[in-house]
Every structure is written in C-alpha cells, then in structure tokens.
N, C-alpha and C positions, 0 to 999 in steps of 0.2 A: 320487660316487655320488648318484645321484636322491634328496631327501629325500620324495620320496613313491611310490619304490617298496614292496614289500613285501620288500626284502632291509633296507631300509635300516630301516622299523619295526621287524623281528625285529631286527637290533642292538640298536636302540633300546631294544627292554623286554628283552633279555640282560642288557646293559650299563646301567641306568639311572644311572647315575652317572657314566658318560663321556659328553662335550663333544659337542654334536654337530657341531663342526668336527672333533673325533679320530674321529667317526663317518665322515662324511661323507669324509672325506680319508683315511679306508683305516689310522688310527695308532693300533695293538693292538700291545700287550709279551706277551712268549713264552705265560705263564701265559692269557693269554686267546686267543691262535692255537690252542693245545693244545688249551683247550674249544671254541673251533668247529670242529677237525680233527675230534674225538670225537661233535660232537652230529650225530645223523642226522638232523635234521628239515634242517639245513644243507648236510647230502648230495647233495641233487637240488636243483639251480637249475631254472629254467623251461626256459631255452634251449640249444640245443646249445655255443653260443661259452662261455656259462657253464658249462659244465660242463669243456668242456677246459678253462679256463684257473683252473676250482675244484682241477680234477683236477691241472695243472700245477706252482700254487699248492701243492697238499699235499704231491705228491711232493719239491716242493724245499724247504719248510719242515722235515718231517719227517726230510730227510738233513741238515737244517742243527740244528735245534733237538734232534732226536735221537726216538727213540720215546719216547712219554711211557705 
C-alpha cells in the first residue's frame, strides 16, 4: 500500500497504534477486519478495481470470520 495515499492515512489515524509496516503490508487480526467491514466511510474506494477486490475481500472474510 502507497504510504501516501489516502486509504493508507485513514488506517493510519483508525489504527494509530499499529506499525506502519502492519499498515502498509495489509496485517490486521479478525477484531479489526470486522471494524473496517462495518465502517462506511471504508465502503467506497475511489476506483472501480478497488471496489471489486474491497467487495471480493468482504465477501470472503465474512464467510470465513463469520458475521460479526
């Protein structure tokens, strides 16, 4: 992840207390997938590739991790 996009800032002050190598390198435990599945401001990516593979992302965490 770009550390100077604007997905990677919103991590950044969600999470201020995670790494930003755990940032950057995509490494979030279940309880914090669940908050960004949940937050809508996280809903809509910019781009379309970003969205299927947001949308991809949820669908498969969610059957794995379970509904929260």
């Amino acid at each position: 992840m770009d550390q100077n996009s604007a997905g990677y800032m919103y991590l950044k002050n969600k999470f201020p207390r995670k790494s930003d190598y755990k940032i950057k390198d995509g490494i979030f435990v279940g309880p914090q997938i669940r908050e960004l599945i949940q937050d809508v401001k996280f809903e809509d990516p910019p781009s379309e590739i970003e969205k299927a593979v947001w949308k991809s992302f949820k669908n498969g965490t969610t059957n794995f991790l379970g509904k929260s």
